[in-house]
N, C-alpha and C positions, 0 to 999 in steps of 0.2 A: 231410696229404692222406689224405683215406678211402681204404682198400682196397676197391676190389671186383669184383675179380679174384678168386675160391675159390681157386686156383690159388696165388696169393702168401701170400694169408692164411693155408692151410696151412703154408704152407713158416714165414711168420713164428710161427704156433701154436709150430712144432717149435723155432725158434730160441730162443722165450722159454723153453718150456719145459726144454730143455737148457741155458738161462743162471740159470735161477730167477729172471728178471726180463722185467718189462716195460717199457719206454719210453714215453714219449709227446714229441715235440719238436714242439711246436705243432701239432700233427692237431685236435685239439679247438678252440683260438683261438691264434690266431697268436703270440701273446705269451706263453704259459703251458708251460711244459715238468713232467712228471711219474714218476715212478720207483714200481713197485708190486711186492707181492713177497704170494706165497699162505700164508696163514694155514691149516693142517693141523687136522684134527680125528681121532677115531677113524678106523682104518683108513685112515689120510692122506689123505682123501678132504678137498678143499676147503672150505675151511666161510666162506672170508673173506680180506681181502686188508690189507695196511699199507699209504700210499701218500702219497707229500710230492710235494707242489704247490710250484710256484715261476714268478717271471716268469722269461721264458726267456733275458734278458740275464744273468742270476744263475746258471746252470745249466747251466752247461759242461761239458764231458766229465770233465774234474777232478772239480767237483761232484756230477755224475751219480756217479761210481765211488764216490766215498766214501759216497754216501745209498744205493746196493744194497749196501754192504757193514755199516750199520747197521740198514738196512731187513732183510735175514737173519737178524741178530742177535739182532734183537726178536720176529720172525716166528718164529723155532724158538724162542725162549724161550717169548713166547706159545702157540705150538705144544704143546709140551712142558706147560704149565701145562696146558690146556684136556683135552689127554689125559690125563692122572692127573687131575682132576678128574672127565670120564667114566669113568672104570675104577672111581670109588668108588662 
């Protein structure tokens, strides 16, 4: 379901942002669930995102929790490359 309420969508801004992750459980097509997590650049400023797609029979809350917790993994690694890389 869209938001579009400003109201809610703040409030969910604040909730991804304090979880380092975003959801998606069929908002986009009803069948597809999705897990995305922000790629850091200089000054941690957003530069890009990781993010696995899946049908949404496949992507259960089990599922979901293990793919933020390698979706992070990758994302600071990445992270961390991309900044020593700008610093040279």
């Amino acid at each position: 379901m869209t938001i579009t309420d400003p109201n809610v969508l703040r409030r969910q801004l604040k909730t991804i942002r304090q979880n380092g992750y975003a959801t998606n459980n069929g908002e986009f097509a009803a069948d597809v669930g999705a897990t995305a997590v922000i790629v850091r650049g200089d000054r941690s400023r957003a530069i890009g995102a990781l993010t696995i797609t899946a049908p949404i029979y496949r992507f259960d809350s089990k599922r979901q929790k293990d793919v933020v917790s390698v979706l992070k993994v990758a994302a600071e690694y990445l992270s961390d490359d991309i900044k020593t890389r700008q610093d040279t």
